[in-house]
C-alpha positions in Angstrom: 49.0 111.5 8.8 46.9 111.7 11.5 48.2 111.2 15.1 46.7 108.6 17.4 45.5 109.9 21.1 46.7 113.6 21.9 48.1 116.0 19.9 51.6 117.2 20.8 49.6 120.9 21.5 47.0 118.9 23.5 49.7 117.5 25.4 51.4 120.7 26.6 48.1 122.5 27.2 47.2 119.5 29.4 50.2 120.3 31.4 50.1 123.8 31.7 47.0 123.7 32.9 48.0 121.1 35.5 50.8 123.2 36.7 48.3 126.2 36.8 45.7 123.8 39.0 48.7 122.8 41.5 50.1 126.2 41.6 52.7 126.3 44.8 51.4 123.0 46.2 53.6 119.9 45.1 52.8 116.2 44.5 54.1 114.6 47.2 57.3 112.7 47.2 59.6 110.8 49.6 63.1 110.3 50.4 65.2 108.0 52.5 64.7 110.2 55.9 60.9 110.4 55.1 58.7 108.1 57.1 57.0 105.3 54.7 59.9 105.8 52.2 60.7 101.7 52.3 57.0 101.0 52.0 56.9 103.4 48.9 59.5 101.7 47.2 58.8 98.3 47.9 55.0 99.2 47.0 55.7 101.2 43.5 59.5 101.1 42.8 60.3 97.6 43.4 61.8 97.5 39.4 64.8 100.0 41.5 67.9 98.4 43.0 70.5 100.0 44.7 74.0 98.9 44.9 76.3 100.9 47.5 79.7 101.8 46.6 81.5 99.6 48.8 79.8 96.6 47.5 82.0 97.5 44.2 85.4 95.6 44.3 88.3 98.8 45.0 89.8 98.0 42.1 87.0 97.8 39.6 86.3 101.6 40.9 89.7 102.9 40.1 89.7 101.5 37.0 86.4 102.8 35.6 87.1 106.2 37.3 90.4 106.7 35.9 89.3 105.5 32.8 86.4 108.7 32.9 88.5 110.6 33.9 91.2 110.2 30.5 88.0 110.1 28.1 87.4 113.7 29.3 91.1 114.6 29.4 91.0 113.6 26.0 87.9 115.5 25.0 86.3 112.4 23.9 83.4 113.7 25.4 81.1 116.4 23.7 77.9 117.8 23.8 75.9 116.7 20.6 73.8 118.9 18.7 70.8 117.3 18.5 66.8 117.5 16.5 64.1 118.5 18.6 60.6 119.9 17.1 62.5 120.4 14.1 65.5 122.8 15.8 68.6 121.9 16.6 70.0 122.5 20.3 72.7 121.5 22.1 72.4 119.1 24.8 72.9 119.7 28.6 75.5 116.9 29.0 78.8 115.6 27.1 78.5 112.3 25.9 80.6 109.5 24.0 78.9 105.9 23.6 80.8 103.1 24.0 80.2 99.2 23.1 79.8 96.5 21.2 82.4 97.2 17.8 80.1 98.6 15.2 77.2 99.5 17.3 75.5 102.4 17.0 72.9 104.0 19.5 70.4 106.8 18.0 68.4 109.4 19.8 66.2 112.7 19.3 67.2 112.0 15.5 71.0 111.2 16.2 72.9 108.7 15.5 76.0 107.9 18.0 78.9 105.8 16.8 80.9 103.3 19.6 83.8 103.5 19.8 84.6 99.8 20.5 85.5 98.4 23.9 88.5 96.6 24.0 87.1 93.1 25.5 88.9 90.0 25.1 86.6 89.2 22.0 87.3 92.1 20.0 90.9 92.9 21.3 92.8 91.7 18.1 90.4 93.4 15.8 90.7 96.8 17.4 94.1 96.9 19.2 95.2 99.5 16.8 92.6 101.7 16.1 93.3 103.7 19.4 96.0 105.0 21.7 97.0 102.8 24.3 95.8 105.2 27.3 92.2 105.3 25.0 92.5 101.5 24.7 92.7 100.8 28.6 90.4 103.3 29.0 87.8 101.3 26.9 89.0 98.0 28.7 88.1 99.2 31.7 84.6 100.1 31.1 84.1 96.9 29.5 84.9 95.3 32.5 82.4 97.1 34.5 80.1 95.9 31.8 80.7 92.2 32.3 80.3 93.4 36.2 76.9 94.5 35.3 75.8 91.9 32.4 76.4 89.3 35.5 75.2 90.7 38.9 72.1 92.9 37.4 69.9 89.5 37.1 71.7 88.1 40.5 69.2 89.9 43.0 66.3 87.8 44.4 62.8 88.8 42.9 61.8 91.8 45.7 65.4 93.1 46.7 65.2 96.3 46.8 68.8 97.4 48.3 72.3 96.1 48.0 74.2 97.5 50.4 77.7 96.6 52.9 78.3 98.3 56.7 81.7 98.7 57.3 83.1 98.5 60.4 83.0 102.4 62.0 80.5 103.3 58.9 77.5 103.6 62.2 78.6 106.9 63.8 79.1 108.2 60.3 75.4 107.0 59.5 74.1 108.6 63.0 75.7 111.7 61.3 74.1 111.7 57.8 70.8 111.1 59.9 71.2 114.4 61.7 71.9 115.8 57.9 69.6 114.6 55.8 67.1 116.1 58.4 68.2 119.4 58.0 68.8 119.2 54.4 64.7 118.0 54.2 63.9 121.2 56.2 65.9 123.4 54.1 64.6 121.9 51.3 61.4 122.1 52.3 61.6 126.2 52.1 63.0 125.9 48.7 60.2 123.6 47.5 57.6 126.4 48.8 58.7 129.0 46.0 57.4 126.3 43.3 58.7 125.2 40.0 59.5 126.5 36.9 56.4 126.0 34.6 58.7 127.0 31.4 59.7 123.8 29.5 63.3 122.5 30.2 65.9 122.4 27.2 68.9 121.3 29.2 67.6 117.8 30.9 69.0 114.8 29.9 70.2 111.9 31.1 73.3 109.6 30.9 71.0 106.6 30.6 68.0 106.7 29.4 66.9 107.9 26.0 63.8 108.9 25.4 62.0 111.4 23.4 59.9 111.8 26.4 61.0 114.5 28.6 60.0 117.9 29.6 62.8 118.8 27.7 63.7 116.2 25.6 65.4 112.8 27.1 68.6 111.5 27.8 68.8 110.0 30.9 71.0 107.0 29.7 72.0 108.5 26.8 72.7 112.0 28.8 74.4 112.4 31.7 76.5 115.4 33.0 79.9 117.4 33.1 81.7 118.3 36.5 83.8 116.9 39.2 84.1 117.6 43.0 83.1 115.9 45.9 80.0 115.1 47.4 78.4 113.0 50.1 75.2 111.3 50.0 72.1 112.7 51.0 71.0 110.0 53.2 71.9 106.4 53.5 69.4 102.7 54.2 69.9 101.7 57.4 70.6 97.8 56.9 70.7 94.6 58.9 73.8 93.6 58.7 74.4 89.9 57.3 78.2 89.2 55.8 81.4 91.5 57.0 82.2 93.9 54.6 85.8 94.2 54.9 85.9 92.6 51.9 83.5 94.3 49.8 81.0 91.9 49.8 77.6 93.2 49.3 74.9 92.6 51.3 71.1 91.5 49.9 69.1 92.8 52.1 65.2 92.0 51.4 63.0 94.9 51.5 61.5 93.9 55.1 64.7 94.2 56.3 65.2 97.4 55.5 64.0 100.8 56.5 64.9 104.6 55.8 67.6 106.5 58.6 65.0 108.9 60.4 61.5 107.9 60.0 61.0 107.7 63.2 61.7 111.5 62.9 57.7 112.4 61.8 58.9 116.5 61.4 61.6 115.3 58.9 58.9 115.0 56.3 58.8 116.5 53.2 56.9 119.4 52.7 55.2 117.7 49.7 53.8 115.5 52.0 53.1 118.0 54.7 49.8 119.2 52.3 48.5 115.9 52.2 44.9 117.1 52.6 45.1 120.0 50.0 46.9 117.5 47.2 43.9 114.7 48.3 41.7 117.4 46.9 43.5 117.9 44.1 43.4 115.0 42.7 39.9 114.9 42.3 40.0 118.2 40.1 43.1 116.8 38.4 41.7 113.7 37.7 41.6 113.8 33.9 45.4 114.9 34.1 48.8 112.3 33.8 51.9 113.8 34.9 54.2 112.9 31.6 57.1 113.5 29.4 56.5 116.1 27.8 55.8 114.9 24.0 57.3 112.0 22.2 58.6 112.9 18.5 57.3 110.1 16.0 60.5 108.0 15.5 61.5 104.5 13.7 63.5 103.8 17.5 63.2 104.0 21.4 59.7 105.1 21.9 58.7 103.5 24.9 55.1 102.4 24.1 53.0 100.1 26.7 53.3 96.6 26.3 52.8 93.5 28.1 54.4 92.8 31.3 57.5 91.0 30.4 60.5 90.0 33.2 64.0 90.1 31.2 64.8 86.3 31.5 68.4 84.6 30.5 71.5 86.2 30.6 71.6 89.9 29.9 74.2 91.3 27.6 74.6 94.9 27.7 75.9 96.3 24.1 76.8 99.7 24.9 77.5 102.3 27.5 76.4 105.7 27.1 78.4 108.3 29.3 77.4 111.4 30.3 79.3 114.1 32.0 78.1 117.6 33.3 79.2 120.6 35.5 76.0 122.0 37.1 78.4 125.3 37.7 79.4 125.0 33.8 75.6 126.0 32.8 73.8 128.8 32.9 70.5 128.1 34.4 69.1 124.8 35.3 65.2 124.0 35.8 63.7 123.1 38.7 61.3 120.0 38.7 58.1 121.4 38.5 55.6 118.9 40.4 57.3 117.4 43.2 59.3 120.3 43.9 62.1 118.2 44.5 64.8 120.9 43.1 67.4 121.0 40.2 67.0 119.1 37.6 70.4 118.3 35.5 68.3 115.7 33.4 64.2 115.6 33.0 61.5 113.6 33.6 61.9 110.9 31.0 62.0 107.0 30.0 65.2 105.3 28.2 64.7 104.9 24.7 66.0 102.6 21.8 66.3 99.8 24.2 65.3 96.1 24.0 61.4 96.0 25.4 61.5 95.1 28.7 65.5 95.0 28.7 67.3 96.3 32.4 69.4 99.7 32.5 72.8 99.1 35.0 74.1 102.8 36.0 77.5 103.9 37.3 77.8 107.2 39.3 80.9 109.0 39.8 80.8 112.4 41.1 84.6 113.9 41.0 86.6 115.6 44.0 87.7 119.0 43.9 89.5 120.9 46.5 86.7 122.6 48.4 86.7 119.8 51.3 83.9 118.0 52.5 80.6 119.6 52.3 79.0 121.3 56.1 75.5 120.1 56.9 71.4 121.1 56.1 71.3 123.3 52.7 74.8 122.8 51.4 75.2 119.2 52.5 71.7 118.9 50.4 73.4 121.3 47.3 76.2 119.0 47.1 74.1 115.4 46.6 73.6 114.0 43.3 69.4 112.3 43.4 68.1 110.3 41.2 64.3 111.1 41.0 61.2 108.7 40.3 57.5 109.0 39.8 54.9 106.1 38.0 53.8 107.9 34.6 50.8 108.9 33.8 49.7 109.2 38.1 49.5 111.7 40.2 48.5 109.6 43.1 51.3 107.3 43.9 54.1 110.1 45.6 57.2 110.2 44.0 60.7 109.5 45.3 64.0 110.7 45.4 67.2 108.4 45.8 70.9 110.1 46.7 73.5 108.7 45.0 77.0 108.5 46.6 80.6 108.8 43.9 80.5 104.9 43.1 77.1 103.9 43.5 75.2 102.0 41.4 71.5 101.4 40.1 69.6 98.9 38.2 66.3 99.5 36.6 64.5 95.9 35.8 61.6 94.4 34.9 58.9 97.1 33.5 60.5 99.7 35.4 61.7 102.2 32.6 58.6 101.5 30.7 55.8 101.8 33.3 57.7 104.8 35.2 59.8 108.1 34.6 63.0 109.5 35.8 64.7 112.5 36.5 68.4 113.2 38.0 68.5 115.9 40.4 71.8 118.1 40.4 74.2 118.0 42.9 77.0 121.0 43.4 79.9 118.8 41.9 80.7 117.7 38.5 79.3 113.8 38.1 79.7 111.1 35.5 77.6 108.4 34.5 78.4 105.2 32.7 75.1 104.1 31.2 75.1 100.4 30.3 71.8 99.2 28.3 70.9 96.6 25.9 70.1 98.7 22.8 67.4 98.1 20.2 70.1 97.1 17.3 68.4 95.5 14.6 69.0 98.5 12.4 71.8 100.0 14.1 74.8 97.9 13.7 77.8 97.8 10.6 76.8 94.4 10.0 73.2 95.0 9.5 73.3 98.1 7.2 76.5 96.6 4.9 74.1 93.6 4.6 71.1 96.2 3.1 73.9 97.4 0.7 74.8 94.0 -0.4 71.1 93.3 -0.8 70.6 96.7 -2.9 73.5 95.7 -5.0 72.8 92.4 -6.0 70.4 94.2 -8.5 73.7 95.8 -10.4 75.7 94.6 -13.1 79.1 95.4 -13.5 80.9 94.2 -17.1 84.3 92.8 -16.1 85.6 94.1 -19.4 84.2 97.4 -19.8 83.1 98.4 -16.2 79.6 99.7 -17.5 76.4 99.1 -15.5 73.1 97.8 -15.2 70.1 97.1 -13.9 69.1 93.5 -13.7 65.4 93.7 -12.6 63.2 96.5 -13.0 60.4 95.4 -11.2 58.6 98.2 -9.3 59.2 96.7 -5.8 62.3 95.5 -6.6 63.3 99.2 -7.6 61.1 100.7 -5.0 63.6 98.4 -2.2 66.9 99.8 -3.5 66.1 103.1 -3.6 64.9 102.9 0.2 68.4 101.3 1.2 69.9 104.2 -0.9 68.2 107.1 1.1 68.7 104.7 4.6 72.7 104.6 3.6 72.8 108.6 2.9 70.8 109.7 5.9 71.0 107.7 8.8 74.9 106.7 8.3 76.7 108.9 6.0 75.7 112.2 6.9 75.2 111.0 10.6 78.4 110.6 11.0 79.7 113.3 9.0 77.5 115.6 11.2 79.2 115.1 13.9 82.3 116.3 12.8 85.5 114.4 13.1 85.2 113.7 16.7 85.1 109.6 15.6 88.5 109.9 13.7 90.3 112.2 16.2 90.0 109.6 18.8 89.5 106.2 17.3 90.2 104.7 13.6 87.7 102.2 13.6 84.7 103.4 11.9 86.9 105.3 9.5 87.1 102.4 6.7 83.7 101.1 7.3 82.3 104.8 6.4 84.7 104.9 3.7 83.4 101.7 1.9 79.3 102.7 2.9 80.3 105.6 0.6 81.6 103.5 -1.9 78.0 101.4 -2.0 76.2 104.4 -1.8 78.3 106.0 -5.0 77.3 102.8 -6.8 73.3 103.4 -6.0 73.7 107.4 -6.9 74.5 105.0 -10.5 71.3 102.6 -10.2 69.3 105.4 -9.4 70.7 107.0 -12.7 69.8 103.8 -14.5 66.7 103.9 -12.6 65.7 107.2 -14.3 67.4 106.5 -18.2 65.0 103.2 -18.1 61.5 105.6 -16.8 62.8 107.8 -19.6 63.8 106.1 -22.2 60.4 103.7 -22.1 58.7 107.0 -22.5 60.2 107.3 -26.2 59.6 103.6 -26.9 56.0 104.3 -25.9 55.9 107.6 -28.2 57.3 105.4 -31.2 55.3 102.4 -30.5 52.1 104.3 -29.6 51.7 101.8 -27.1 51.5 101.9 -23.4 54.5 100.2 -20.8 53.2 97.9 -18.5 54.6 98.8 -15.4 56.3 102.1 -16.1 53.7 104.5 -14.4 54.7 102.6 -11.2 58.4 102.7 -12.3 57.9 106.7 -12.0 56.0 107.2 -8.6 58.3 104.7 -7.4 61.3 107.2 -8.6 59.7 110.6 -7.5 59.1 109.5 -4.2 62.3 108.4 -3.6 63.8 111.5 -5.7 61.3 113.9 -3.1 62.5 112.4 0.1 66.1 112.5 -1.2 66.4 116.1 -1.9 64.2 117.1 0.9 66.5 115.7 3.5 69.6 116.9 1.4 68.2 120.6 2.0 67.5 120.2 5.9 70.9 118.2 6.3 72.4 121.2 4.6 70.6 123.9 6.8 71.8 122.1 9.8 75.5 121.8 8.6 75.6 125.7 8.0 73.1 126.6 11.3 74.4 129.4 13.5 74.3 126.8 16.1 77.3 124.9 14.0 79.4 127.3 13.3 80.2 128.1 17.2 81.5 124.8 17.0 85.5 124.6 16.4 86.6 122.8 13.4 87.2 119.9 14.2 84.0 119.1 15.9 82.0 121.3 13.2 79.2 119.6 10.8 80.7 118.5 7.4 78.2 118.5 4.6 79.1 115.3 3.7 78.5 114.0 0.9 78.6 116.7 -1.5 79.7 117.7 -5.4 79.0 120.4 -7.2 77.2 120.7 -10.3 80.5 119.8 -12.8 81.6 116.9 -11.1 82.2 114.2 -13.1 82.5 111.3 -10.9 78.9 111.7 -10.1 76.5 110.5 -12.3 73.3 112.5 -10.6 73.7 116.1 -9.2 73.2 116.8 -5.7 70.4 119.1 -6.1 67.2 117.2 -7.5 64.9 119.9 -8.2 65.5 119.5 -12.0 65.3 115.1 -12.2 61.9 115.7 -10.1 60.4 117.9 -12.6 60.9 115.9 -15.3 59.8 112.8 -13.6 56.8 115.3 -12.7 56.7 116.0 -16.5 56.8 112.6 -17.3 53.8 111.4 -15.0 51.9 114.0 -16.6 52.0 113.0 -20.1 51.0 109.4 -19.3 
């Protein structure tokens, strides 16, 4: 079927090309010690909000570090092995989703499971599914989520910053002035080598999912592995309003506010030191959009343009999506290519599978290690996590860059992840992310896809005395409907979660009887399908006898190749994937299980597993008519 707009080829041609026009110029792009930086955000980030560490009540901190910190003790977070251009890689980042009990989250054609958070709702329903150090674990991150679901919608419309001052923070700030500007100098040599042209394969982000990216996406969905120490960038300067000795944040509005060090002019960028040459850029460039890279055709999480909407009501985040990566852990990492505004751990990309319009809360926590606090100018700069920004689609409006210290937070709202692009920009220690977002579940829960078996068989008979079956309508859309629920129940829920090994069941019971009775279902419609095919067949003979001609049954048969087609096409690529050279690195437990499969004598299967044989006779069958 023909694509609308640019082809995916198109797409990457346009951007090598671009990359080829700026050469070792950069777009510019600001950062909290760059003059105008407020202005920039207020102006074309305003969707951003920043909540400071210290605004965070102590105790909600330790518990949601602790709690990251046993879910990777426990190895309850992996690296999945995703689809991308029809290749499996690895991603960047170890992940586990959390959320809502029988949630599900699906990305770059993936399908995460939750394992459920123990809130006060579901406690009694999952209180023994998991190991009591796994259960408080969960508890914990639910609370940040209630912490989020009520303070993300609390900000005025136009705060930009959330911030708290303690008492003796100034001379500390003073300091981190005197360092960011020497981290902007020595970054500013960096940026002059340029960026890698080559397209990333390691970018991804704890909370954003998106098919988008120069590499592929996962901001919310990805995040990263490591843990040591680090110390922001740069920080605000705020006017101080409330005490902070009790962690209570300040609002600050954005007038209020202005970036440590812009009255420093030489502490500019050296994106924005080539003003003039990027001015004439842009008129050369001006049928070019800086972009994601391509976005994969998908049933979820494409973020498409839509009208303006402002997330109203109560917000109710559903899931979490934690990432954890160890830039020293991997190999290479990319450097952002048109800002120049250095290592990227995730690419440029937008959250996907979310609710249109719906916010993104993110939790940062960067671990200590032993090495001390970090010196000042290039390794100060090494050791700070960023989050980066740009508008998509412009290379106009600079971009910006936002250091995150261990226990910030950030909120994207309104059209934010829609209408712009982010990146997160390595920092030398190992960082977490806890990636809250309100996920696009209307086919991604227990509760919906159990209701599409019940639907499927409401159209099979079962005799109470004998236990034989059959059909009770054999209209063609009626028929046609089944068999879609069949190939939805095999493909994006059995062998999902078989795929992934038995990382579900290692640390958490629940999904284990749900999967067990979706295989029960789908045994029962491998049966209607085999009634499916008797009736196509057996009309045939009638026909013959009769010399007569069905009403219906030509339909009846397309309806049953097409779904016989699909069926054993994506039996053969989920089989290649479960035997890839990529799988079999994994260890066992963790390894893809081609799941389900029979072999050819199995009697408790009425169908085979390999269709080749049904489709030509169906073939057969279609010819003759």
């Amino acid at each position: 079927m023909k694509r609308s707009g640019d082809s995916e080829g198109e797409k990457r041609r346009k951007r090598r090309r671009l990359l080829q026009e700026l050469g070792d110029q950069k777009i510019p792009f600001l950062g909290p010690s760059d003059q105008g930086f407020q202005q920039l955000w207020d102006s074309s980030y305003s969707g951003l909000v920043l909540r400071r560490s210290c605004s965070l009540p102590a105790e909600l901190h330790n518990r949601v570090e602790a709690a990251l910190l046993t879910l990777r003790r426990k190895g309850c977070l992996l690296r999945d092995l995703v689809r991308i251009r029809d290749r499996d890689v690895f991603t960047a980042v170890s992940r586990a989703l959390l959320g809502e009990p029988g949630h599900t989250y699906r990305y770059l054609d993936t399908r995460l499971f939750a394992i459920p958070w123990h809130s006060e709702d579901s406690e009694v329903k999952c209180q023994n599914c998991c190991d009591p150090d796994l259960r408080a674990a969960c508890k914990a991150l639910w609370e940040l989520n209630s912490f989020f679901c009520a303070d993300v919608l609390q900000l005025k419309e136009g705060d930009t910053v959330t911030q708290c001052i303690k008492a003796g923070e100034v001379e500390a700030k003073v300091k981190c002035e005197e360092g960011d500007t020497e981290s902007k100098h020595s970054e500013d040599s960096k940026n002059s080598e340029g960026g890698d042209s080559g397209e990333s394969k390691q970018s991804e982000e704890g909370d954003t999912e998106s098919k988008h990216s120069e590499e592929w996406d996962i901001d919310s969905k990805h995040s990263e592995e490591g843990c040591s120490g680090a110390k922001p960038e740069g920080e605000l300067e705020t006017v101080s309003k409330h005490s902070s000795e009790d962690e209570e944040s300040c609002q600050v509005r954005p007038s209020e506010v202005r970036a440590l060090g812009s009255e420093h002019s030489e502490a500019k960028c050296s994106s924005t030191a080539g003003t003039q040459p990027v001015a004439q850029l842009k008129d050369s460039l001006s049928g070019y959009h800086i972009e994601d890279e391509e976005e994969p055709a998908s049933k979820q999480g494409c973020s498409q343009p839509s009208p303006l909407q402002v997330c109203t009501g109560p917000v109710q985040f559903n899931v979490t999506l934690l990432n954890y990566m160890d830039p020293a852990a991997m190999s290479q990492l990319k450097e952002e290519p048109y800002y120049g505004m250095g290592k990227m751990a995730v690419g440029w990309h937008h959250d996907e599978n979310l609710v249109s319009h719906s916010p993104v809360a993110v939790y940062s926590y960067s671990c200590q290690d032993n090495k001390g606090e970090s010196g000042e100018g290039s390794s100060r700069e090494k050791t700070c996590w960023r989050i980066g920004l740009k508008v998509a689609w412009d290379i106009h409006t600079p971009g910006m860059t936002l250091p995150l210290e261990s226990g910030d937070c950030y909120y994207m709202r309104d059209d934010l992840n829609s209408s712009h692009q982010h990146c997160v920009l390595a920092g030398e220690s190992a960082r977490f992310s806890s990636t809250h977002r309100v996920a696009e579940c209307s086919s991604g829960t227990l509760k919906y896809i159990q209701s599409r078996c019940q639907q499927a068989l409401s159209n099979l008979r079962t005799d109470p005395e004998t236990g034989s079956h059959s059909l009770l309508g054999l209209l063609p859309t009626t028929l046609r409907h089944c068999e879609e629920i069949h190939n939805e129940v095999e493909f994006e829920w059995l062998r999902q979660y078989w795929f992934q090994g038995q990382r579900y069941a290692r640390f958490c019971s629940w999904w284990t009887r749900p999967m067990e009775q979706l295989e029960k279902d789908w045994r029962l419609m491998e049966t209607m399908t085999m009634l499916f095919l008797s009736t196509v067949e057996e009309e045939e003979e009638e026909e013959e006898e009769g010399g007569r001609a069905g009403e219906g049954r030509r339909e009846m048969a397309e309806t049953l190749l097409s779904a016989l087609t699909d069926r054993h096409q994506q039996r053969q690529t989920w089989r290649d994937r479960c035997h890839s050279s990529l799988a079999q690195t994994l260890p066992p437990e963790e390894a893809p299980v081609d799941r389900p499969f029979w072999g050819v004598d199995d009697p408790g299967m009425p169908l085979p597993f390999d269709l080749a044989d049904i489709i030509n006779r169906v073939e057969s069958l279609l010819w003759r008519m």
